[in-house]
C-alpha positions as a Markdown table, in Angstrom:
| # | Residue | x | y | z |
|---|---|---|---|---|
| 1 | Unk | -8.4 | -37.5 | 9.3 |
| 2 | Unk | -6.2 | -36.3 | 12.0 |
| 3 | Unk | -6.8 | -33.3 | 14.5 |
| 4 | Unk | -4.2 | -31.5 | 13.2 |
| 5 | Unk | -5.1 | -32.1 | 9.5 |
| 6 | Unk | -8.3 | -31.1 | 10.4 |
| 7 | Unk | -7.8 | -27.5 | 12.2 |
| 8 | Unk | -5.2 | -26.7 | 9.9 |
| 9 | Unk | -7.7 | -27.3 | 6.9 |
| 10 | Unk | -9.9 | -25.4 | 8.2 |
| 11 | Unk | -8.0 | -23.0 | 9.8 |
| 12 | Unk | -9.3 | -19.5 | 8.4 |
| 13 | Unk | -6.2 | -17.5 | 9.1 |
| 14 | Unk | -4.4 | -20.1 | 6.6 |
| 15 | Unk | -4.0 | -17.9 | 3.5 |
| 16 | Unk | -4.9 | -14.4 | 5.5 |
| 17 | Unk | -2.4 | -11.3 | 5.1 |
| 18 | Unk | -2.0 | -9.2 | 8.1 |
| 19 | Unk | -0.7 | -5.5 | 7.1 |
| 20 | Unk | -0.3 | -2.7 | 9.9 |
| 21 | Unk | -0.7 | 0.9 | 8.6 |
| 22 | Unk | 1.2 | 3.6 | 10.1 |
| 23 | Unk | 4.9 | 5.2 | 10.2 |
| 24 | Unk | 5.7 | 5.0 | 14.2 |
| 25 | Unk | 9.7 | 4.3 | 13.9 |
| 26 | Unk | 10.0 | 3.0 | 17.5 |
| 27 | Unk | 7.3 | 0.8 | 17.5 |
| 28 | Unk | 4.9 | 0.5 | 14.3 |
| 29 | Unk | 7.3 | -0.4 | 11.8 |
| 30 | Unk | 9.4 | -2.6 | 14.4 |
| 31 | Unk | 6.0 | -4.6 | 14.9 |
| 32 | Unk | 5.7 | -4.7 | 11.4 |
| 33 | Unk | 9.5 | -6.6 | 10.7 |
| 34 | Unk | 8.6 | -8.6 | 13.3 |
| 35 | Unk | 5.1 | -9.9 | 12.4 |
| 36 | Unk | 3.3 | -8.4 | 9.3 |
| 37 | Unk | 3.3 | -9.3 | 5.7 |
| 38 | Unk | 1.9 | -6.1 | 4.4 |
| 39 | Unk | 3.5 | -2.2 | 5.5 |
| 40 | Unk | 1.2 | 0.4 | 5.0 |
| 41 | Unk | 3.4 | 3.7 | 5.1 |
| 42 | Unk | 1.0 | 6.3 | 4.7 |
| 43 | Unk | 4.0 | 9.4 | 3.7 |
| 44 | Unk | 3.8 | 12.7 | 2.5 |
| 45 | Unk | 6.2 | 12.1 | -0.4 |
| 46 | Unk | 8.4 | 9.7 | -2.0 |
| 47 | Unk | 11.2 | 10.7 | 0.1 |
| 48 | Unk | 9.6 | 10.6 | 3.0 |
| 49 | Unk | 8.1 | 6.9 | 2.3 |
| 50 | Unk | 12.1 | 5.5 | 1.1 |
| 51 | Unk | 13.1 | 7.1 | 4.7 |
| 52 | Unk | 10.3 | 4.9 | 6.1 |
| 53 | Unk | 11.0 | 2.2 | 4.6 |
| 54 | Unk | 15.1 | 2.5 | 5.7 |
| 55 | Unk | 13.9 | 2.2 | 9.1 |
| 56 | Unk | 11.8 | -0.8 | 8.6 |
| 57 | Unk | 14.9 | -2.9 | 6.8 |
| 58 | Unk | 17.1 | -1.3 | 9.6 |
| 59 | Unk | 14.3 | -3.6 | 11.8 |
| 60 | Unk | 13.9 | -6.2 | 9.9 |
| 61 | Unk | 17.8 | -7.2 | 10.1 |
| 62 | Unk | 17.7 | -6.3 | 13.6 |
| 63 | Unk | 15.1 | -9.0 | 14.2 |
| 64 | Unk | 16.5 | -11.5 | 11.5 |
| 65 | Unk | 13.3 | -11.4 | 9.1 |
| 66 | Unk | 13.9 | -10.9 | 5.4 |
| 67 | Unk | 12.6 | -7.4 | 4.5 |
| 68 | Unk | 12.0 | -8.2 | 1.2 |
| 69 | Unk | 9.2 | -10.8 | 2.4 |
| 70 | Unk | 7.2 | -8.0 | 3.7 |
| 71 | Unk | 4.8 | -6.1 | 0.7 |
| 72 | Unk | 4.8 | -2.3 | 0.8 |
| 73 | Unk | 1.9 | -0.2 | 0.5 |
| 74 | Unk | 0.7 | 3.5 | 0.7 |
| 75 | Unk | -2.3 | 5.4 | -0.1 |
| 76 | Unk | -2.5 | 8.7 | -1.9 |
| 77 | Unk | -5.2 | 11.2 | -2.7 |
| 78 | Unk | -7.1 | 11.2 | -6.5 |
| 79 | Unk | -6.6 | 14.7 | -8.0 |
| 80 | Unk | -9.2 | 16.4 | -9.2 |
| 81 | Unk | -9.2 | 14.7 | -12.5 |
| 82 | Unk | -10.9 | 17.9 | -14.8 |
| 83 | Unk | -6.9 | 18.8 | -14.9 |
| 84 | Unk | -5.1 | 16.4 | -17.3 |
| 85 | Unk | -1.9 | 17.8 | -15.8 |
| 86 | Unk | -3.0 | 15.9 | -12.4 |
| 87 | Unk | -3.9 | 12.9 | -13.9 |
| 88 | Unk | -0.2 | 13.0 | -15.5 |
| 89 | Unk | 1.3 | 13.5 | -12.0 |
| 90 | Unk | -0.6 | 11.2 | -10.1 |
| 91 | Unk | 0.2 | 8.2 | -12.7 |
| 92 | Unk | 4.1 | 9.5 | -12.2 |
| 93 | Unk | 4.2 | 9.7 | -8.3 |
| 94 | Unk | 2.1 | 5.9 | -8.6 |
| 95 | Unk | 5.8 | 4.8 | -10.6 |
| 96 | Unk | 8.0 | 6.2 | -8.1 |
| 97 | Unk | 5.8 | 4.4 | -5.5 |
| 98 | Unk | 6.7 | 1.5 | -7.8 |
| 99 | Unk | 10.0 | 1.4 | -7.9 |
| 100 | Unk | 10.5 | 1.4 | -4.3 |
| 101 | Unk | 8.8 | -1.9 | -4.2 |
| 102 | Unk | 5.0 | -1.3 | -3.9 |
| 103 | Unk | 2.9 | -3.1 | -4.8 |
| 104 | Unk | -0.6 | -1.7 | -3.5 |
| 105 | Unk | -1.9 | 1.6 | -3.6 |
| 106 | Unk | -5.2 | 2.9 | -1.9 |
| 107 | Unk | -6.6 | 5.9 | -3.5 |
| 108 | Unk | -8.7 | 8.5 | -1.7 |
| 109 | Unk | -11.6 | 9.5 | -3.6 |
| 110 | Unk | -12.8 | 13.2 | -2.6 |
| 111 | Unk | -15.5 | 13.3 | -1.0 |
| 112 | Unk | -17.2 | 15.6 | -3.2 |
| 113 | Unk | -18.1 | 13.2 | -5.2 |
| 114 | Unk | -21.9 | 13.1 | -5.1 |
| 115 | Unk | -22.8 | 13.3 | -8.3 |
| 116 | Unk | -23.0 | 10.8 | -11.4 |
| 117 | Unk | -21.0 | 12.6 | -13.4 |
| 118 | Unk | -18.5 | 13.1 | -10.8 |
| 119 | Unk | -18.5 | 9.6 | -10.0 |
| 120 | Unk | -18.2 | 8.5 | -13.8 |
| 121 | Unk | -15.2 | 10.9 | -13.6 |
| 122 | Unk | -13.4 | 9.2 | -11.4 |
| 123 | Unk | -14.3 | 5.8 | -12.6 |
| 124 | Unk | -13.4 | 6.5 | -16.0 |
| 125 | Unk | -9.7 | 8.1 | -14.4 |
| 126 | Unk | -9.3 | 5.2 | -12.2 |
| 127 | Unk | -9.3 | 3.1 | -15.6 |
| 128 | Unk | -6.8 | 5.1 | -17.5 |
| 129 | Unk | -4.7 | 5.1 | -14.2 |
| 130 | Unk | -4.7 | 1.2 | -14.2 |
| 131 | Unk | -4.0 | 0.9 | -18.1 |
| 132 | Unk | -1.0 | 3.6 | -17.8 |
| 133 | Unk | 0.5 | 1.4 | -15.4 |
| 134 | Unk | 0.0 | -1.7 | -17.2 |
């Protein structure tokens, strides 16, 4: 086995995806067309994410990387899921998120949750999120 066989075997960055998180237009997201495989865009809205993610294509040509190579990710806060109505909208807003190409979400629990019931709450709406989306 050759030295280079060997380190690249065992090389534990081999299969590792690096994502930056944040919405900087200068400099996060030009980082992030020039070396990351995961964009975090942490937005307000929908609108306010498709901006973001204008300005990271606008980098990604502007360093020659293909923009679609790059995943897209956000994060958004869990309703308080005693209101159906919130469960609705949150499942919505996760499709829109969707159809601008992302393909992870990270949802803030509140931190309220202390006890079990509240916690079985939330596990049992994190399932019918995941099946809705199915």
């Amino acid at each position: 086995m050759t030295s280079t066989t060997y380190s690249t075997l065992h090389n534990p960055f081999r299969n590792l995806s690096i994502m930056v998180g944040g919405t900087g237009e200068k400099v996060t997201l030009k980082i992030t067309a020039r070396h990351t495989d995961i964009s975090h865009i942490n937005a307000a809205n929908v609108d306010a994410f498709e901006h973001k993610l204008a300005i990271l294509k606008q980098h990604c040509k502007t360093v020659g990387r293909d923009y679609t190579k790059i995943r897209k990710a956000t994060s958004m806060n869990m309703p308080d899921l005693k209101e159906t109505k919130a469960l609705e909208k949150l499942v919505n807003d996760i499709e829109e998120y969707k159809k601008r190409g992302v393909g992870l979400i990270t949802l803030r629990l509140p931190v309220s949750i202390t006890s079990k019931h509240s916690q079985r709450r939330y596990c049992h709406g994190s399932k019918l999120i995941y099946k809705s989306l199915k």
